[in-house]
TIGUSE-272532 format. One record per residue: chain; residue number from 0; y, z, x of N, C-alpha, C in turn. Coordinates in steps of 0.05 Angstrom, whole numbers, plus 5000, padded with zeros to 4 digits. Each point is the difference from the previous one (the first is absolute). Layout:
N
("A", NUM, (Y, Z, X), (Y, Z, X), (Y, Z, X)),
...
END
This chain:
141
("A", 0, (5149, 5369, 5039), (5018, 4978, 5004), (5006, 4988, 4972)),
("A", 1, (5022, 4997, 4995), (5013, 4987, 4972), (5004, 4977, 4998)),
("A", 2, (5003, 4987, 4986), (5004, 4968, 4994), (5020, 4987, 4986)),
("A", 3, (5026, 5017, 5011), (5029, 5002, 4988), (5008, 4983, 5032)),
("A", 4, (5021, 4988, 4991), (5014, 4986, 5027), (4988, 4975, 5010)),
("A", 5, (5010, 4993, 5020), (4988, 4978, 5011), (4973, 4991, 5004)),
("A", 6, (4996, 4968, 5006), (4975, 5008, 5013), (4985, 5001, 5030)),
("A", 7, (4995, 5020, 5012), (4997, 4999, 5026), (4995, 4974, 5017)),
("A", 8, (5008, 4997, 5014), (4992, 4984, 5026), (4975, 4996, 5011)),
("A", 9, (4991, 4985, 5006), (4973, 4992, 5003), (4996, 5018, 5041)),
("A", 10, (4979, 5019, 5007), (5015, 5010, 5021), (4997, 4985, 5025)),
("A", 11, (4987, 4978, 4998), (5012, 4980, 5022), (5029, 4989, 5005)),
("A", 12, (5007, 5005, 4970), (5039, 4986, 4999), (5019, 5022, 5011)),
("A", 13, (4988, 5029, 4994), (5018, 5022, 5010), (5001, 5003, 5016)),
("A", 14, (5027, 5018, 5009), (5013, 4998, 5024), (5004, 5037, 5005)),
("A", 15, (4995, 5015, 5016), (5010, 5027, 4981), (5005, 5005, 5032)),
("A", 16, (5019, 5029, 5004), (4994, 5019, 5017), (4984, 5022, 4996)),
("A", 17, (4996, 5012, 4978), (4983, 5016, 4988), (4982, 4997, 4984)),
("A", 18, (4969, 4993, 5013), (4981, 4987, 4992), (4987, 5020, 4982)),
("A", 19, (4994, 4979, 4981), (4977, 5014, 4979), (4986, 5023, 5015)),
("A", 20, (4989, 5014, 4985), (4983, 5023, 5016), (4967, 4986, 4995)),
("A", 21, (4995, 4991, 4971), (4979, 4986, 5004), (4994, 4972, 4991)),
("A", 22, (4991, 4985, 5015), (5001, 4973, 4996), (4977, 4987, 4974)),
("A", 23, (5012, 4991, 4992), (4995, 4982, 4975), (4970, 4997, 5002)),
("A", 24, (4983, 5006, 4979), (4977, 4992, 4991), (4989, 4963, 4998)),
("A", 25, (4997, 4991, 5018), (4988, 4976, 5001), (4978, 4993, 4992)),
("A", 26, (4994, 4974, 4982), (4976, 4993, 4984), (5002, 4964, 5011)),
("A", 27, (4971, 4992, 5002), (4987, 4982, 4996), (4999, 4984, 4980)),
("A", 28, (5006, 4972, 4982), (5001, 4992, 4980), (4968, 4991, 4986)),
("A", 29, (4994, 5020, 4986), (4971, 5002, 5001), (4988, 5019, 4977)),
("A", 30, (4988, 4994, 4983), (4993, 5006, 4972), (4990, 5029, 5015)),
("A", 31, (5007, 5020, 4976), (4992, 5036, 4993), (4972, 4999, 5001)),
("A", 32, (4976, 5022, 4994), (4976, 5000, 5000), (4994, 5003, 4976)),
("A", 33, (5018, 5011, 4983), (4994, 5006, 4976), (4993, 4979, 4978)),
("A", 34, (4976, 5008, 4987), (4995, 4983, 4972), (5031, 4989, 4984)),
("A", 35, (4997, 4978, 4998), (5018, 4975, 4992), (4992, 4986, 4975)),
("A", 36, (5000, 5018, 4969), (4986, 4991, 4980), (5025, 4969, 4993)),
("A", 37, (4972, 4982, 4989), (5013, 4981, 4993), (5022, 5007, 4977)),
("A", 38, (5019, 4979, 4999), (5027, 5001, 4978), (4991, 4989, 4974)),
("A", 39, (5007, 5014, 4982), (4997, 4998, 4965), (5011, 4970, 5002)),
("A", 40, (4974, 4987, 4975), (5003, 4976, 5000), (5027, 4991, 4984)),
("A", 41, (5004, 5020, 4986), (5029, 4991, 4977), (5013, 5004, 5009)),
("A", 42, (5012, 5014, 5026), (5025, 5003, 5022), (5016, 4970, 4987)),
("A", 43, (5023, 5004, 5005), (5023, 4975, 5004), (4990, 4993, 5032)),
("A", 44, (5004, 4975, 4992), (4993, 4988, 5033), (5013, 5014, 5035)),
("A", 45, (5028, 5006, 4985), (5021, 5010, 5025), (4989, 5031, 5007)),
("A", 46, (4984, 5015, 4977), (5000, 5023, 5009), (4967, 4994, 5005)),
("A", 47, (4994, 4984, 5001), (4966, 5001, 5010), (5005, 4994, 5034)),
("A", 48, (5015, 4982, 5009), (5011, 4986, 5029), (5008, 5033, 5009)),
("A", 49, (5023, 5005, 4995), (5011, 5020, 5004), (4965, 5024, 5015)),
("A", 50, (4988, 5012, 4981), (4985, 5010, 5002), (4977, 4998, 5017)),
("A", 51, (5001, 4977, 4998), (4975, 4984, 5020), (5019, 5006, 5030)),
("A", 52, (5026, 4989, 5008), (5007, 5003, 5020), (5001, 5021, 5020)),
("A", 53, (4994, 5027, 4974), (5004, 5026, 5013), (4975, 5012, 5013)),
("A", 54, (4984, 4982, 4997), (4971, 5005, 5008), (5000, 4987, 5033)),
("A", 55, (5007, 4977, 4995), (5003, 4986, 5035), (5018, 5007, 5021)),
("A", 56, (5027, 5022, 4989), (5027, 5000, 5008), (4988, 5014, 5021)),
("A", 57, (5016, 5017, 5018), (4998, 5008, 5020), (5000, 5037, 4994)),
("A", 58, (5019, 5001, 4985), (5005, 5026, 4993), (4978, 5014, 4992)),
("A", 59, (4977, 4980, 4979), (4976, 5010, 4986), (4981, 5019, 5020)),
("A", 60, (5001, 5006, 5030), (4982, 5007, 5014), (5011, 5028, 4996)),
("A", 61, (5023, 5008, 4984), (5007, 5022, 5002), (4998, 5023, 4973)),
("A", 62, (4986, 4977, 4991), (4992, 5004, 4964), (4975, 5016, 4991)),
("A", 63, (5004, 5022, 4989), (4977, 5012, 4990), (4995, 4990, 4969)),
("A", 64, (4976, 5012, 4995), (4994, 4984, 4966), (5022, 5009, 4985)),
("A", 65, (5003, 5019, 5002), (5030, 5015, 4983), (5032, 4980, 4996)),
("A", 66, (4996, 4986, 5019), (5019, 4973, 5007), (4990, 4978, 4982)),
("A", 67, (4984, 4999, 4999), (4991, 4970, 4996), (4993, 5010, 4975)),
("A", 68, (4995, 5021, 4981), (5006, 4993, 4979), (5028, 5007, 4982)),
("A", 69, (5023, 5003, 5024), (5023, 5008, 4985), (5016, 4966, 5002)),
("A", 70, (4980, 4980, 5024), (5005, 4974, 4996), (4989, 4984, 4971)),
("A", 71, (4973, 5014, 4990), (4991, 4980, 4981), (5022, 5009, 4974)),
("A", 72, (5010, 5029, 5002), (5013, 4997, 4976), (5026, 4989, 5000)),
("A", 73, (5014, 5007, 5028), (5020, 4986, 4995), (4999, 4965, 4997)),
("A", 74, (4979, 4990, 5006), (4999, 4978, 5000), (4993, 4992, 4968)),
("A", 75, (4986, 5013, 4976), (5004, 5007, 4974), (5019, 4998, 4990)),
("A", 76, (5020, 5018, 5014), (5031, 5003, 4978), (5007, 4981, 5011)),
("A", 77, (5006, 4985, 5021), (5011, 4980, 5017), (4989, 4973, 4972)),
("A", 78, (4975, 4993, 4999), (4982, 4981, 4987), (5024, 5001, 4964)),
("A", 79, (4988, 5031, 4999), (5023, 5001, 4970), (5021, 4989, 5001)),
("A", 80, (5011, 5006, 5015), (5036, 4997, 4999), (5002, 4967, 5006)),
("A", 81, (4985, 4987, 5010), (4997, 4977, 4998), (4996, 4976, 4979)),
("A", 82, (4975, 5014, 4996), (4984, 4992, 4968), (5026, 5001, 4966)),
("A", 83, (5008, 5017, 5010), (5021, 5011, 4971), (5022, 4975, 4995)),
("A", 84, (5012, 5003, 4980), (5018, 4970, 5001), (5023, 5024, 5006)),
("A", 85, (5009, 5012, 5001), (5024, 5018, 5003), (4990, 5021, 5031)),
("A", 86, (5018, 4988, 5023), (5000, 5009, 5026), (5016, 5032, 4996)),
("A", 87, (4986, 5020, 5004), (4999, 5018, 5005), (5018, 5014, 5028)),
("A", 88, (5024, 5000, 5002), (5009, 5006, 5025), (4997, 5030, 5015)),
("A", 89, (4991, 5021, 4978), (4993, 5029, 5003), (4978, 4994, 5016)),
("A", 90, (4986, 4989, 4988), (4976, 5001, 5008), (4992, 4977, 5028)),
("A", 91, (5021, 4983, 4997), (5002, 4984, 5032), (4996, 5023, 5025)),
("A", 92, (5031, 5016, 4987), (5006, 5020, 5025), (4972, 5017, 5007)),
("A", 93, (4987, 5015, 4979), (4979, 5005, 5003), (4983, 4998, 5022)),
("A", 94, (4993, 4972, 4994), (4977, 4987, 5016), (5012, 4998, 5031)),
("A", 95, (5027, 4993, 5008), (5004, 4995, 5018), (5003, 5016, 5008)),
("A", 96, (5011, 5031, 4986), (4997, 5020, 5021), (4972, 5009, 5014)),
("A", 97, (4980, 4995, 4974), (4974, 5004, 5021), (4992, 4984, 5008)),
("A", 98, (4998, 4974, 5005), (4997, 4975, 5026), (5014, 5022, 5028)),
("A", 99, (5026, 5005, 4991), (5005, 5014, 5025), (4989, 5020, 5014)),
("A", 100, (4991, 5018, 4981), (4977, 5020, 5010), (4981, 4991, 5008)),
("A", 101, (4986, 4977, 4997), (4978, 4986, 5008), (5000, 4986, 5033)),
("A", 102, (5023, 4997, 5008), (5022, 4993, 5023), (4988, 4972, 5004)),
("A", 103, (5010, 4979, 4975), (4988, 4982, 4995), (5027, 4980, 5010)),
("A", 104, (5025, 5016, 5012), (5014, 4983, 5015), (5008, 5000, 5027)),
("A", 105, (5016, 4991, 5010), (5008, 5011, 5022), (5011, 5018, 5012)),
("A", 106, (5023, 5000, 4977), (5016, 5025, 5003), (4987, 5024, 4996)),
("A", 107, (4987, 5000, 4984), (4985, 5029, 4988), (4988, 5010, 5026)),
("A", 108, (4975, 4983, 5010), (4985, 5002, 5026), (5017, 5005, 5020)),
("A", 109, (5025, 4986, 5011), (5019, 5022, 5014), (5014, 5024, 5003)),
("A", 110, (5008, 5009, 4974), (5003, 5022, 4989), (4984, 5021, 5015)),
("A", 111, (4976, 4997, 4992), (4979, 5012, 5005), (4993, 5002, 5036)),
("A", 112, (4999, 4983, 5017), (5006, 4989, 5026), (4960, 4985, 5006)),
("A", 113, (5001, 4988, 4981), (4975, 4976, 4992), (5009, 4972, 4998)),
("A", 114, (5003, 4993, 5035), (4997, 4971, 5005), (4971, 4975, 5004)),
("A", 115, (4999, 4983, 4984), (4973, 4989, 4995), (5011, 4975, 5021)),
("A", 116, (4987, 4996, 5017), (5001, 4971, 5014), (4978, 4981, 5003)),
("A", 117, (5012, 4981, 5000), (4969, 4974, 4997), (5001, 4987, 5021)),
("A", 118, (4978, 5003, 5014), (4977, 4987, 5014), (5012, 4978, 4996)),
("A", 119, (5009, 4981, 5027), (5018, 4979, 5012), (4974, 4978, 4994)),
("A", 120, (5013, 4983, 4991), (4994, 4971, 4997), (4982, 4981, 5027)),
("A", 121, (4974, 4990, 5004), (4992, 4992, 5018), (5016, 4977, 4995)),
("A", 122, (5008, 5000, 5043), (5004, 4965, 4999), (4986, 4995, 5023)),
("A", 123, (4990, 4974, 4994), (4982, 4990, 5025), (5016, 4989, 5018)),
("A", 124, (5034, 4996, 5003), (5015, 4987, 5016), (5021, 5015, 5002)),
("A", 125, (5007, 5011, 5013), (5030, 5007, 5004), (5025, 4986, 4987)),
("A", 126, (5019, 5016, 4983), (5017, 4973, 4997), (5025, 4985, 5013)),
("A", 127, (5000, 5018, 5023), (5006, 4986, 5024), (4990, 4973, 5016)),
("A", 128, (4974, 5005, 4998), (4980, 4985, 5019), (5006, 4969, 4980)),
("A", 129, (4998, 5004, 4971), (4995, 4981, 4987), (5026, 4986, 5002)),
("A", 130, (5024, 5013, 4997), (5029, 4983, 4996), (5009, 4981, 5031)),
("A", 131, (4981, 5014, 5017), (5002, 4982, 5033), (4981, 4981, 4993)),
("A", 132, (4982, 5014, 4989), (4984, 4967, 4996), (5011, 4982, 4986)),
("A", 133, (5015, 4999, 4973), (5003, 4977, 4989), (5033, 5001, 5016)),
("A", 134, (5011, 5012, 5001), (5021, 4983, 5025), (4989, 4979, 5019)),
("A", 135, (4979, 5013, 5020), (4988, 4976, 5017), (4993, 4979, 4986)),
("A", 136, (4984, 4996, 4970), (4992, 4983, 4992), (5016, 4981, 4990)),
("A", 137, (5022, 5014, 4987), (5030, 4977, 4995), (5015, 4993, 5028)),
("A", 138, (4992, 5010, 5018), (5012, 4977, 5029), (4987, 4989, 5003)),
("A", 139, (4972, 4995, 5004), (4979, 4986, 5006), (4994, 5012, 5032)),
("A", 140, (4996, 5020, 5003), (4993, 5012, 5026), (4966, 5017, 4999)),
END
């Protein structure tokens, strides 16, 4: 699968008569198993966050060490290109092309057919239940 063109549809949004043959690889939003060495202390701050995030993301469960250290370096040239007083735009492209290999977005992760969904928000009230209640409470009923 290529990463020319659009970016796919999420496959709850699609509509098809001719269904995929195989359905999308689904993940849990839930840190990889793999060793997660801490980030170089002289990182630029953006590529230390950056780095750190790839550890908690969702995608990381799909990460072998081989991954995670093509994150510490890109997160290096990332730190450089930061650090330098002259922004580097070769080297932007660079990095963002391998963020993309890392499928550190969304699009990339669809591409691929790697939808990450998060675990719904507890509510202790319906928010139905609650908007009748403060209705009743502004009539006084």
């Amino acid at each position: 699968m290529g990463s020319r063109g659009p970016v796919p549809k999420r496959s709850v949004e699609r509509r098809r008569r001719n269904k995929d043959v195989t359905e999308p690889v689904r993940a849990a939003s839930a840190p990889g198993a793999v060793e997660w060495p801490e980030p170089e202390p002289s990182w630029h701050a953006i590529a230390r966050d950056w780095y750190l995030s790839l550890g908690t993301s969702g995608q990381s469960q799909f990460y072998e060490p081989s991954d995670v250290a093509t994150a510490r370096y890109v997160a290096e040239a990332m730190s450089r290109n930061l650090d330098t007083g002259r922004f580097s735009a070769q080297l932007f492209a660079a990095v963002t092309s391998a963020m993309t290999e890392l499928l550190t977005t969304e699009g990339a992760r669809r591409r691929v057919r790697i939808e990450l969904e998060r675990a719904p928000a507890e509510q202790e009230t319906p928010a139905g239940v609650t908007a009748i209640a403060n209705y009743r409470a502004a009539l006084g009923t």
